[in-house]
C-alpha positions as CSV (number, residue, x, y, z in Angstrom):
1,X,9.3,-160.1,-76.3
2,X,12.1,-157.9,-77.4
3,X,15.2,-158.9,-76.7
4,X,17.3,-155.7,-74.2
5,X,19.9,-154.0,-75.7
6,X,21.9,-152.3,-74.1
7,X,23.4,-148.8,-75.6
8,X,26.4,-146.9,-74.8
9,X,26.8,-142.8,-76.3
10,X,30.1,-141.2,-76.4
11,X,28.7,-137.5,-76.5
12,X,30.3,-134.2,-77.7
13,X,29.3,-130.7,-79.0
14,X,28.3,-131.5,-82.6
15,X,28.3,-135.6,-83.0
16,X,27.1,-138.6,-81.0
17,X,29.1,-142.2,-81.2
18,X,26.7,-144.9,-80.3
19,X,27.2,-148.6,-79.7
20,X,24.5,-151.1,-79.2
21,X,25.2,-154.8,-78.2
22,X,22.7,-157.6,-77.5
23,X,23.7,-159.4,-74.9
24,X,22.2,-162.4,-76.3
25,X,23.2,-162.5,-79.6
26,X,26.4,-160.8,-79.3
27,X,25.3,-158.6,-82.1
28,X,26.9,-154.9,-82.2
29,X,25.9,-151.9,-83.9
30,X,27.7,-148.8,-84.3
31,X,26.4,-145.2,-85.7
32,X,27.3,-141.5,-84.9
33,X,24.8,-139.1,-85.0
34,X,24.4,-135.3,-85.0
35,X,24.5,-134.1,-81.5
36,X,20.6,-132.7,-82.6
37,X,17.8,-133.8,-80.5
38,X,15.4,-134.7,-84.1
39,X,18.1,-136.4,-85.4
40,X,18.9,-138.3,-82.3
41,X,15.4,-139.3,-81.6
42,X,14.6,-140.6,-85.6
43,X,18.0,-143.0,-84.6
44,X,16.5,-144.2,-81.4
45,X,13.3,-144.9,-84.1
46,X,15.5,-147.0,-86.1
47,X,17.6,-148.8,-82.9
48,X,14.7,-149.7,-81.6
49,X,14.0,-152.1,-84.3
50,X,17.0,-154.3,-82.8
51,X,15.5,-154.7,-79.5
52,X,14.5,-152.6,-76.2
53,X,16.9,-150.1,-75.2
54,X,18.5,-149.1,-72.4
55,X,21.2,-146.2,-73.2
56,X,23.4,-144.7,-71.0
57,X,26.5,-141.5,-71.4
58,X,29.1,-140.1,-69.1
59,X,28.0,-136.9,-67.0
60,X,30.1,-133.9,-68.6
61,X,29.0,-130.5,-70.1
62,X,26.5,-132.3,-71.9
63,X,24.3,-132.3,-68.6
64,X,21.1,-134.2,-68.6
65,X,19.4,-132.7,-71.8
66,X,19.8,-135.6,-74.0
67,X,18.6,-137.9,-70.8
68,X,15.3,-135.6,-71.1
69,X,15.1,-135.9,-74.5
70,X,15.0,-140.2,-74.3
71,X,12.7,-140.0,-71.7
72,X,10.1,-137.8,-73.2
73,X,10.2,-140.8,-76.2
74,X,9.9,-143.3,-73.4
75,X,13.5,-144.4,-73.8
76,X,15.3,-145.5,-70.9
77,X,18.7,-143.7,-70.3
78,X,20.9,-142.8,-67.3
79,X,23.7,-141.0,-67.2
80,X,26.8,-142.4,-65.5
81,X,29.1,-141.0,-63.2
82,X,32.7,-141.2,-64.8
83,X,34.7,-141.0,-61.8
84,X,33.4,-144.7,-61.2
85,X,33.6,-145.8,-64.6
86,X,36.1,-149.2,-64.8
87,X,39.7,-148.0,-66.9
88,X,42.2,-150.8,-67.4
89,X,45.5,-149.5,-66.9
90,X,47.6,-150.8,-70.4
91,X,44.6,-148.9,-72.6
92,X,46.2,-146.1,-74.4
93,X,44.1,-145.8,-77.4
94,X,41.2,-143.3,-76.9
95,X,38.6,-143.1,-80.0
96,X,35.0,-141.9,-79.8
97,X,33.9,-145.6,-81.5
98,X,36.0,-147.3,-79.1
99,X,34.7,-145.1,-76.0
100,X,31.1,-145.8,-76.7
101,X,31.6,-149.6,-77.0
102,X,33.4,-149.5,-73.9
103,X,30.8,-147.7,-72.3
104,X,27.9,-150.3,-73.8
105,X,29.7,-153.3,-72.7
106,X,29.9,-151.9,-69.1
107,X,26.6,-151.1,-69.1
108,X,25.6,-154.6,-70.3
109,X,27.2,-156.1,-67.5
110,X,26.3,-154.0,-65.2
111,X,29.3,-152.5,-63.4
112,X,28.4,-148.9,-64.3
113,X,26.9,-146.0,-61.4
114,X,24.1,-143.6,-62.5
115,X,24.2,-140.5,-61.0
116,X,21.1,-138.9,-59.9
117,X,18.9,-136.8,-62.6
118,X,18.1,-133.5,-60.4
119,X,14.6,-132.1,-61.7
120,X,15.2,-128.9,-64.1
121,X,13.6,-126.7,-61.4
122,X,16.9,-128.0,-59.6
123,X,19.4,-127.8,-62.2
124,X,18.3,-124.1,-62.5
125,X,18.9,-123.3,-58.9
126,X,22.1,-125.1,-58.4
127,X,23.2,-123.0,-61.5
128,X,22.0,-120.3,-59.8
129,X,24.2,-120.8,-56.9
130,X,27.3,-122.0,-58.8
131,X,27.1,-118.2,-60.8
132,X,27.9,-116.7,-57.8
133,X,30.8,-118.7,-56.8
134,X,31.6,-118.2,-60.2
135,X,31.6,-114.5,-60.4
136,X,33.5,-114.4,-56.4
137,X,36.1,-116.4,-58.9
138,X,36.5,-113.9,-61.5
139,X,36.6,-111.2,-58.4
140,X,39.8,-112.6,-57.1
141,X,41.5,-112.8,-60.2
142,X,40.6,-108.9,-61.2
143,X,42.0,-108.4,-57.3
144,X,45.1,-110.3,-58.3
145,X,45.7,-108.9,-61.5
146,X,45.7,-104.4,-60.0
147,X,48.0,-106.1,-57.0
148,X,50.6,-107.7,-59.5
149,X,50.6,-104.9,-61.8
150,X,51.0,-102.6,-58.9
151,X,53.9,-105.0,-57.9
152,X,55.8,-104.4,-61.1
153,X,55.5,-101.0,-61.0
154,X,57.3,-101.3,-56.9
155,X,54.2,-100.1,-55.4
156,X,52.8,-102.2,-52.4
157,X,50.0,-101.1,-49.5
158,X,52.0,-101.6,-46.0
159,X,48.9,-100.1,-44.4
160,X,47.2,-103.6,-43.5
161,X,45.8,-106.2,-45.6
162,X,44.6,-106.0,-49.1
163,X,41.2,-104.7,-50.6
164,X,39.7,-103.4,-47.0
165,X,38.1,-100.0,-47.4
166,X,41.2,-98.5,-46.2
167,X,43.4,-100.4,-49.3
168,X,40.7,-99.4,-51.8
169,X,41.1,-95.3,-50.3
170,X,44.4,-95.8,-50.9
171,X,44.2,-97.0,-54.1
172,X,41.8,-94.2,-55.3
173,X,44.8,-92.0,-54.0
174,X,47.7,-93.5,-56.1
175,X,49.8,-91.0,-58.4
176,X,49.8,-93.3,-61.1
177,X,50.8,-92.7,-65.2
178,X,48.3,-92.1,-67.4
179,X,48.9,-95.9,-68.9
180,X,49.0,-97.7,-65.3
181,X,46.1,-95.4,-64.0
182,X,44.1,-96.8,-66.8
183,X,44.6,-100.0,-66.3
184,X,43.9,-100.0,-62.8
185,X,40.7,-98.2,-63.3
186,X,39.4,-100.4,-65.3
187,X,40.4,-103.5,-63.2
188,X,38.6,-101.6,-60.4
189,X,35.5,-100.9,-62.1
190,X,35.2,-104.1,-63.4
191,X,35.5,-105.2,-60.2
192,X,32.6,-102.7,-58.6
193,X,30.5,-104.4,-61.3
194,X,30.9,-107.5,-60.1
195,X,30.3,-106.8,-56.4
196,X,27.0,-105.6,-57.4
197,X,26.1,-108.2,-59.8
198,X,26.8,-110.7,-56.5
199,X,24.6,-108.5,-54.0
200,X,22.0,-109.0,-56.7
201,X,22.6,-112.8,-56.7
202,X,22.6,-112.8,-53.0
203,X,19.4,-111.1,-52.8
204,X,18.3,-113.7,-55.3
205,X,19.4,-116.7,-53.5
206,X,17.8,-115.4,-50.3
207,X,14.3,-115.2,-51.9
208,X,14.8,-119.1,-53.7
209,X,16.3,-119.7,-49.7
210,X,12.8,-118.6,-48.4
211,X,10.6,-121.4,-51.0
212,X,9.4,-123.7,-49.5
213,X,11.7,-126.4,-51.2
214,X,14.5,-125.1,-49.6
215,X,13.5,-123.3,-46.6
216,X,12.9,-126.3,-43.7
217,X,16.8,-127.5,-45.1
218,X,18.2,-124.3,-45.3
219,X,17.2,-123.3,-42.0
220,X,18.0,-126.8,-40.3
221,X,21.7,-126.2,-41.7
222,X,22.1,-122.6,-40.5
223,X,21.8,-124.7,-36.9
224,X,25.6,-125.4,-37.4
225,X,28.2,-123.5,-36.8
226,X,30.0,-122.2,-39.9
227,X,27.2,-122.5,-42.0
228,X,25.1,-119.7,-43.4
229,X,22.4,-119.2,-46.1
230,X,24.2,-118.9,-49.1
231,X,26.6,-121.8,-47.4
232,X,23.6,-124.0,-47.1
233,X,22.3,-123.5,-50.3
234,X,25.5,-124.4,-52.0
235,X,25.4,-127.8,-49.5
236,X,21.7,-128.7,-50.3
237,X,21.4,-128.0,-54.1
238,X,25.0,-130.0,-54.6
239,X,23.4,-132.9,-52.4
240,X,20.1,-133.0,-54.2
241,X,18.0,-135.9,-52.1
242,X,19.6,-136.6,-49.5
243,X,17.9,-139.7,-48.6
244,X,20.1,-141.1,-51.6
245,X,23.3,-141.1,-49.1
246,X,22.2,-143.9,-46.5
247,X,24.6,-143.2,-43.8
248,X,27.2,-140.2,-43.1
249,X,30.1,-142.0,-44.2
250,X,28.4,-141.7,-47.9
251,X,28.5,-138.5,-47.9
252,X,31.5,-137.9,-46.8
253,X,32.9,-140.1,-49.8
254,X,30.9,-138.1,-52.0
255,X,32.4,-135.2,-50.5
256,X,35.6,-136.6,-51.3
257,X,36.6,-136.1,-47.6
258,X,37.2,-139.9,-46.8
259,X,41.3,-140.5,-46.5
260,X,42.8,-142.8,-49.7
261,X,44.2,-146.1,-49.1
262,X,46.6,-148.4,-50.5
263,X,46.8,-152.2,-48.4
264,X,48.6,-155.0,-49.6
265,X,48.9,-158.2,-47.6
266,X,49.9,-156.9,-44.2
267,X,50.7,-153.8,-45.2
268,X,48.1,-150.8,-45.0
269,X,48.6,-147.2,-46.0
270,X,46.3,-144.1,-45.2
271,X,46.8,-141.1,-47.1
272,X,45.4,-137.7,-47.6
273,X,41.7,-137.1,-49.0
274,X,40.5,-138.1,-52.2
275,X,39.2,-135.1,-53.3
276,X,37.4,-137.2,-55.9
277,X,33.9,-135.8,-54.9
278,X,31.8,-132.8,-54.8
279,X,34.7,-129.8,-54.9
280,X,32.0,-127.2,-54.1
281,X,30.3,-128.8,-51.1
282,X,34.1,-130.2,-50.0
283,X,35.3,-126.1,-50.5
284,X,32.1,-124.7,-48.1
285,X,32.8,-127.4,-45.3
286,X,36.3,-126.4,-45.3
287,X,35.9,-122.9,-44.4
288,X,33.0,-123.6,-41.8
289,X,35.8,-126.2,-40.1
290,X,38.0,-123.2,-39.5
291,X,34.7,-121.9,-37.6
292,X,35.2,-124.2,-34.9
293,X,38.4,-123.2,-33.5
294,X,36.1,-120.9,-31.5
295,X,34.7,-121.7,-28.6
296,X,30.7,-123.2,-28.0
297,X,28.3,-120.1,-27.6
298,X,26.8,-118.1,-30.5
299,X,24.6,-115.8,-30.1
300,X,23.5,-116.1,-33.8
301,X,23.5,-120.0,-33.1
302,X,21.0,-119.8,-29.9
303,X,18.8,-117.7,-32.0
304,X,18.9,-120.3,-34.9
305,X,17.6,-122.8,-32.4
306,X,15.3,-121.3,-30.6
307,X,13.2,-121.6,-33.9
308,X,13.9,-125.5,-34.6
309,X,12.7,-128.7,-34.0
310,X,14.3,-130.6,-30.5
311,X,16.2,-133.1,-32.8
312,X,17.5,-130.9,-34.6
313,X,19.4,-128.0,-32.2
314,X,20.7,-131.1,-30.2
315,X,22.3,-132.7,-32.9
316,X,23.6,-128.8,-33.6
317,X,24.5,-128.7,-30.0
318,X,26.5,-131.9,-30.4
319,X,28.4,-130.4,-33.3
320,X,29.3,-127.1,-31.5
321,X,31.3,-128.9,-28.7
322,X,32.3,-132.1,-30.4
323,X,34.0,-130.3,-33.7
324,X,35.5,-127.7,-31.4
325,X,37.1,-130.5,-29.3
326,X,38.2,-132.6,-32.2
327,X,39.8,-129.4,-34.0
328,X,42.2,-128.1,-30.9
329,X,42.8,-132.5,-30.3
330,X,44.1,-132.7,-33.3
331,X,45.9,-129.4,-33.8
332,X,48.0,-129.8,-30.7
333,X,49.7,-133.0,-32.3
334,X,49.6,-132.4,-36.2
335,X,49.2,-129.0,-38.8
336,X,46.0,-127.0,-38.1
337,X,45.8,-127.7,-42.2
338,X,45.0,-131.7,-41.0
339,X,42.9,-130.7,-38.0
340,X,40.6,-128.6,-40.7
341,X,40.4,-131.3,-43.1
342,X,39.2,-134.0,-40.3
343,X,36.5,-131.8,-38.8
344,X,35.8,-130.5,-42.3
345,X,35.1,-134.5,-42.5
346,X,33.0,-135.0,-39.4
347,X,31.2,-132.1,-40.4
348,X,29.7,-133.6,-42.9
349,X,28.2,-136.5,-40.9
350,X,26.2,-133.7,-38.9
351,X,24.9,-132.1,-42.2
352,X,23.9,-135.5,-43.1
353,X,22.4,-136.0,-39.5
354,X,20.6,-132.9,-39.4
355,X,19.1,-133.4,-42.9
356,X,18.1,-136.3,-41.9
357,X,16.7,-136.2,-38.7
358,X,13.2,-137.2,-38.6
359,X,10.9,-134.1,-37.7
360,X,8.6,-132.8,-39.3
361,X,8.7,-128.9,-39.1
362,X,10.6,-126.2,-36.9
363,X,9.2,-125.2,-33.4
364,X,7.9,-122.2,-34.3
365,X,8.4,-120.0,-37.3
C-alpha cells in the first residue's frame, strides 16, 4: 500500500507553492505550479507517484475551486481555516516555499481545522446575499461623499436627519454652482441606481427565501424578534449546516461573540469580543439586539407564530422576554453599547435553538 503524504498549497492569483512530506520517510518535495486547473491536475498525476495524497490550502479569495477541482480527480483536499492555523511568535520570515511547508507539516500532524465545503448551489446564494450588503456599502459611501462635499461648501440640512424624503427635497432644491451641482447630481443618481439595483436583489432573495432549502429556516428565524427575511438569509447561508455547531456556545464563538481571555496562575482577565468570527452574521445580530429594548408583544411576531411548529414559537417566546430583560439588566449598570453586545450573544444561542429544534414542519402553512 502507498505510503500518505501529506501536501500543503500556498495559493495565489497566478502560481501555486506546493510541499509534500512523507511522514514516514521524512522525504519532502517542493514545486510551484501555474495557478491553472490542467496544469495543476497533470502535477497531482506526477505527486501521486510519491504516495497517496492528502492536500490541503488556506480559505482566502481563492474559495473552494481548486478543492473541486482535486475532488473531481479523486484527490483528497480540505481547505483550512486560517484563523486557527498554529503561528509561532519569533517567525518573521514570510516566503511562499516556506508557507506551504509550514502548512504541510501542520497538516501532517494534524493540528490543522477544515472549514466546511458549502455546495456550489450554496456558494451562489450566499454570494447572492453578500451583493446586497455589498451594494447597501457602496450606498453609504455615495451618501457620505454629497454630505462632505456639501460640508465644504458650508451647506448643512438643520431640517432633521439626513437622506429622509424631506433631506433628498431639499436637496433637489439646492442653488448650487454649475461645478458643485454636477457633482452632486451625479452622486445622487448613482445612488438612485443603486437603490434600485437592491429592490431588485431584495425581490431576488425573497423568491430564493420561498425554495424549499431555505424556506422551513427562514421562516423559523423570522420567529425572533429583530430578525427578518433578508436578516435570516444572511444568518442561514453564513451558517451553512447547522448541525456542524453542536451546542450554542459554538456558534457563538463562531460568531466571534464569546468575550477574550487572558489567565495566568491566579490571575484571570475577561475582555471584549473576539470578533474573530463570522463579521456578517456577528453585524445582523447586532442590530436585531437593539430590537429588544422594546417591550414583549409584536403584532408581526404573533402572526409569525401562529404559522409554526409548538417548539419552535416557545423557544421564540422565551427570547422575547428573556433578551428584553437581559438588555435593560444590563444597561442599568454598564453602556447600552455592552448591553447590545451580550444579548447580541445570547441571541445567537436562540438562533442556534430554533434551528435546531427537532420538528419537523410548521403548523400550518
Amino acid at each position: 500500500m502507498n505510503s500518505v503524504v501529506y501536501g500543503g498549497l500556498d495559493v495565489h492569483k497566478d502560481s501555486i507553492s506546493a510541499c509534500l512530506i512523507n511522514r514516514e520517510t521524512g522525504a519532502i518535495f517542493q514545486e510551484q505550479v501555474p495557478n491553472d486547473q490542467g496544469r495543476l491536475l497533470r502535477a497531482t498525476r506526477r505527486w501521486q507517484k510519491l504516495g497517496q495524497l492528502r492536500l490541503c490550502y488556506e480559505a482566502s479569495g481563492a474559495g473552494y475551486v481548486i478543492k473541486r477541482w482535486l475532488d473531481g480527480e479523486g484527490i483528497d483536499c480540505e481547505v483550512i481555516a486560517p484563523s486557527r492555523i498554529p503561528r509561532a511568535p519569533g517567525d518573521r520570515i514570510k516566503t511562499d516555499r516556506r508557507d506551504a511547508r509550514k502548512l504541510a507539516q501542520l497538516y501532517a500532524a494534524g493540528l490543522l481545522s477544515p472549514v466546511r465545503t458549502p455546495s456550489q448551489e450554496e456558494e451562489q446564494v450566499r454570494a447572492i446575499v453578500r451583493l446586497r450588503d455589498e451594494i447597501t456599502r457602496d450606498m453609504t459611501r455615495i451618501k457620505n461623499r454629497v454630505l462632505k462635499h456639501l460640508a465644504r461648501l458650508g451647506i448643512r440640512f438643520e431640517g432633521g436627519k439626513n437622506w429622509t424624503q424631506k433631506h433628498r427635497r431639499w436637496l433637489q432644491k439646492l442653488s448650487l454652482h454649475p461645478a458643485d451641482a454636477l457633482i452632486v447630481n451625479m452622486h445622487l443618481n448613482t445612488l438612485d441606481h443603486l437603490e434600485a439595483q437592491r429592490q431588485d436583489l431584495d425581490e431576488r432573495i425573497a423568491v430564493i427565501a420561498e425554495e424549499p432549502a431555505y424556506r422551513d429556516r427562514v421562516q423559523r428565524l423570522m420567529c425572533l424578534r429583530g430578525i427578518q427575511l433578508y436578516s435570516a438569509m444572511v444568518l442561514l447561508t453564513e451558517i451553512g449546516d447547522i448541525s456542524r455547531f453542536g451546542t450554542a456556545p459554538q456558534l457563538m464563538s463562531y460568531f466571534g461573540l464569546v468575550p477574550s481571555e487572558s489567565s495566568s496562575g491566579d490571575s484571570r482577565y475577561l475582555g471584549g469580543i473576539t470578533k474573530t468570527g463570522n463579521s456578517r452574521a456577528r453585524w445582523i445580530l447586532g442590530q436585531a439586539a437593539w430590537n429588544q429594548t422594546r417591550r414583549p408583544g409584536s403584532e408581526r411576531l404573533r402572526k409569525q407564530w401562529a404559522t409554526q411548529a409548538p417548539e419552535v414559537v416557545a423557544i421564540a417566546r422565551k427570547a422575547e422576554k428573556r433578551l428584553h430583560q437581559k438588555f435593560w439588566r444590563i444597561a442599568a449598570r454598564k453602556e447600552r453599547t455592552i448591553a447590545a453586545t451580550a444579548v447580541a450573544r445570547e441571541l445567537a444561542g436562540f438562533v442556534w435553538a430554533v434551528l435546531s429544534a427537532p420538528c419537523a414542519q410548521v403548523a400550518s402553512s
